[in-house]
C-alpha positions as a printed NumPy array, in Angstrom:
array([[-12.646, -12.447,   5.981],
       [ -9.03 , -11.65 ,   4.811],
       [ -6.864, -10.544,   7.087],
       [ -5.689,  -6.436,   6.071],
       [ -8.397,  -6.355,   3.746],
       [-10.649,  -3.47 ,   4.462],
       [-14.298,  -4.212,   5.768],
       [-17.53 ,  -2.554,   4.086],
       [-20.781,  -2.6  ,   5.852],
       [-23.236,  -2.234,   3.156],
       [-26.93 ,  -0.633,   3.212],
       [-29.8  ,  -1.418,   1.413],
       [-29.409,   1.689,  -1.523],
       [-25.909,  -0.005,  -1.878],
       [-26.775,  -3.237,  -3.018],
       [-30.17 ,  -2.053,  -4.776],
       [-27.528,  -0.273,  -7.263],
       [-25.956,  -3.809,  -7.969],
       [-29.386,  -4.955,  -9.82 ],
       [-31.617,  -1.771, -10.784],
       [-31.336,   0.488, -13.427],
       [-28.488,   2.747, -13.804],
       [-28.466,   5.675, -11.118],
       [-26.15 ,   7.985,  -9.358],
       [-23.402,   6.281,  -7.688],
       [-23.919,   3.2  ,  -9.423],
       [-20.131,   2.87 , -10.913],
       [-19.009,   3.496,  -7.064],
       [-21.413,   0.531,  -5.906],
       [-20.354,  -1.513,  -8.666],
       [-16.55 ,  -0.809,  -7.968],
       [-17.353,  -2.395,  -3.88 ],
       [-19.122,  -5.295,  -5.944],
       [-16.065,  -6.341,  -8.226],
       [-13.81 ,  -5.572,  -4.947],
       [-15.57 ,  -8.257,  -3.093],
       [-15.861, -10.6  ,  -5.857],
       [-11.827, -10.124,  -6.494],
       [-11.151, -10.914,  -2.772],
       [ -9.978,  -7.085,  -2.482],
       [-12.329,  -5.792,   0.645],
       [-14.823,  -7.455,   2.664],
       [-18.313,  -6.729,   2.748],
       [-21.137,  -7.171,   5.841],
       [-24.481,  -6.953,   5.48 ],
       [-26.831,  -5.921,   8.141],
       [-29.518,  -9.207,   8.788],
       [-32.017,  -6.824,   7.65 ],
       [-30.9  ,  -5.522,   4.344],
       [-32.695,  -7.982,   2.181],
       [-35.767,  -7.364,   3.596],
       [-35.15 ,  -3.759,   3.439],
       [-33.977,  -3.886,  -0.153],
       [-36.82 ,  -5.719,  -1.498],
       [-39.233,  -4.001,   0.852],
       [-38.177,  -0.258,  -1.309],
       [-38.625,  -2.534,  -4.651],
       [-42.187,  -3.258,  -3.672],
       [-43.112,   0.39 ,  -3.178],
       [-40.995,   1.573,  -6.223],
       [-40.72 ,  -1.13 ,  -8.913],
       [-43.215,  -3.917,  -7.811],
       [-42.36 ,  -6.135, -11.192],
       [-39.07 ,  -6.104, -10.313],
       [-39.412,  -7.37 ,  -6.94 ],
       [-38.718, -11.689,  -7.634],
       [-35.914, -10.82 ,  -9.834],
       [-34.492,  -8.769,  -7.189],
       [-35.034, -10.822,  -4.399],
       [-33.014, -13.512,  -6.536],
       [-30.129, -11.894,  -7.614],
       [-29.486, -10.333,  -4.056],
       [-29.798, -13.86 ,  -2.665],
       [-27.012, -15.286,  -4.774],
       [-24.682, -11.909,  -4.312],
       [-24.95 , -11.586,  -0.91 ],
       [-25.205, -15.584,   0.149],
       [-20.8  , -15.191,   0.8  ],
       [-20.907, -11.97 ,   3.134],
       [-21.437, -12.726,   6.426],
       [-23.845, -11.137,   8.593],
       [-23.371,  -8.257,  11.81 ],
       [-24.782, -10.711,  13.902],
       [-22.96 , -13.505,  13.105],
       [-19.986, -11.782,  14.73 ]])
C-alpha cells in the first residue's frame, strides 16, 4: 500500500460490477477499478468476497459463474486481504 493514498474496502456487489453486465453504479465501480490499477487508492478485499461474489453468480447468472470466478481471480490477486493485516 502507498503511503497517503486512500484505502477502499470493497464488497462483493462492488467487484461483481467490474465483470457483469452494465448496471447502476457501474461507472462509479469502474472509476475505484482504474484508481487501483493507476496506483491512485488502495483497495482490500474481505477473505470472503470471492466466495461471496461467485456464490450471487450461481443463484443469478449460473453460465457466467467460471468466467467470473476467473476474471475476479486475476483483478483481485494484487489487493491484499483484511486478515492479512
Amino acid at each position: 500500500m502507498k503511503e497517503g493514498n486512500k484505502l477502499y474496502v470493497l464488497d462483493a456487489c462492488v467487484v461483481l460490477k467490474w465483470v457483469l453486465p452494465p448496471e447502476e453504479d457501474v461507472a462509479k465501480a469502474l472509476v475505484l477499478k482504474t484508481d487501483f490499477r493507476q496506483g491512485k487508492i488502495d483497495l482490500m478485499v474481505p477473505e470472503h468476497l470471492i466466495v461471496e461474489a461467485c456464490n450471487t453468480v450461481a443463484r443469478r447468472m449460473p453460465d457466467f459463474l467460471v468466467s467470473v470466478f476467473k476474471k475476479l481471480n486475476q483483478i483481485l490477486f494484487t489487493c491484499p486481504r483484511h486478515d492479512d493485516l
